[in-house]
C-alpha positions as CSV (number, residue, x, y, z in Angstrom):
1,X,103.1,92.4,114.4
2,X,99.9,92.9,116.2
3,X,97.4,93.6,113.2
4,X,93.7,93.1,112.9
5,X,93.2,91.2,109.8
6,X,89.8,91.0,108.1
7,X,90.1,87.6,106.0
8,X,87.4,88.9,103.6
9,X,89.6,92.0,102.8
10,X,91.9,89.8,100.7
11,X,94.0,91.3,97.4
12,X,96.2,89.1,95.3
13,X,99.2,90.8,93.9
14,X,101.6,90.1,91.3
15,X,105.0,90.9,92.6
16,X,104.5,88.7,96.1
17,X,102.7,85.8,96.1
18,X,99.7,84.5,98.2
19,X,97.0,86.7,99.6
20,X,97.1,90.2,101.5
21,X,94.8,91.9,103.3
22,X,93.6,95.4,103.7
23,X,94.3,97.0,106.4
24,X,93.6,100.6,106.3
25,X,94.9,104.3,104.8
26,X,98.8,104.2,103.9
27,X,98.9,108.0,104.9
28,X,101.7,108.8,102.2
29,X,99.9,110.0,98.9
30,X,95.8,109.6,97.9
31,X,94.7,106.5,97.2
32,X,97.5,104.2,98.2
33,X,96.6,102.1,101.1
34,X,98.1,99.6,103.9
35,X,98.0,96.1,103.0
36,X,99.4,93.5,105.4
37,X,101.4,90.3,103.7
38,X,101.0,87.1,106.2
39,X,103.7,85.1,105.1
40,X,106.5,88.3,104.9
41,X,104.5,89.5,108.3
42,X,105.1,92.9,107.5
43,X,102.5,96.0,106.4
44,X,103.5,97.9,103.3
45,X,101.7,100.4,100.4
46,X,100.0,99.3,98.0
47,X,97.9,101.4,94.8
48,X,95.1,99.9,92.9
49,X,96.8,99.3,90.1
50,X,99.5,96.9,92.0
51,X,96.4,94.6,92.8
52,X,95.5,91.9,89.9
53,X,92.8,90.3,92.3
54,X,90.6,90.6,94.8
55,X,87.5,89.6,96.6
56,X,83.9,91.1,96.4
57,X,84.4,93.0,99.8
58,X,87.9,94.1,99.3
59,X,86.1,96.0,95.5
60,X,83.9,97.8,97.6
61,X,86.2,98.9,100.2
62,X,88.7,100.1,97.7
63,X,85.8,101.9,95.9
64,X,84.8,103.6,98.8
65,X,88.0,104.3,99.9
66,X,89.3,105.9,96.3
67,X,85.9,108.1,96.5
68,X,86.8,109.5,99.8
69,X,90.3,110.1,98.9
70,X,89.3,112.1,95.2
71,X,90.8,115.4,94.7
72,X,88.7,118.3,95.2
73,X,87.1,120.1,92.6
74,X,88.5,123.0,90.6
75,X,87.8,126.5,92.4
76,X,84.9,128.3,90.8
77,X,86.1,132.1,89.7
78,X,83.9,134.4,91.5
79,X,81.0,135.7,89.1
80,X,81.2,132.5,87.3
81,X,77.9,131.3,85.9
82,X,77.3,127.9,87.1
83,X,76.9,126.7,83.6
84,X,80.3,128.1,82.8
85,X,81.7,126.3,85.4
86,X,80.6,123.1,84.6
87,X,81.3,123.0,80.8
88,X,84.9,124.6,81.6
89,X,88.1,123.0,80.7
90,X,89.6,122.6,84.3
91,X,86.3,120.8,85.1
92,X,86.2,117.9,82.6
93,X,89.7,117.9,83.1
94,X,89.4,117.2,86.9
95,X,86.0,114.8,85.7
96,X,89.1,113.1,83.7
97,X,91.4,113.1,86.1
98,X,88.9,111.5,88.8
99,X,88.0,109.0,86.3
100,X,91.9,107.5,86.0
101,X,92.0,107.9,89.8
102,X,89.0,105.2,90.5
103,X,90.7,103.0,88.0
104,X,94.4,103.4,89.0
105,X,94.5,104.6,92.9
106,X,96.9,107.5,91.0
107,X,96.1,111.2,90.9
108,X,97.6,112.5,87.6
């Protein structure tokens, strides 16, 4: 395979040894991305959550990348007061749900 590989993107996983490297979006469901395993020399998926280490660089690409891939917030119902809105149920449920999604790479 003809990849570009970033050494400092590195991830360490615990169901394949050695280190992978980020590699870009996986295109399947938010949050799981393409990782690339030298040794197997093949690209696969791969969610936060799969990853048990990683370097400094590869942290802040996942975090950016989780941000950009958050679900959208709840629809406002027209006439709503804002500060209906934001004390609502669906809201802190989707503040909830965006909170397990930067700490897992899952959308419950």
């Amino acid at each position: 395979m003809n990849i570009e590989i970033d050494s400092a993107l590195w991830i360490i996983l615990e169901h394949c040894e050695g280190e992978h490297f980020l590699i870009g979006n996986c295109h399947t469901f938010p949050g799981r991305m393409n990782a690339f395993c030298k040794r197997k020399d093949t690209a696969f998926c791969v969610s936060l959550s799969e990853i048990s280490d990683m370097s400094e660089q590869s942290r802040y690409w996942i975090k950016g990348f989780l941000s950009g891939n958050e679900p959208e917030p709840p629809e406002e119902i027209d006439g709503e007061p804002p500060e209906d809105y934001f004390k609502s149920e669906r809201y802190h449920d989707w503040l909830t749900q965006i909170e397990n999604f930067n700490t897992s790479g899952y959308i419950d």
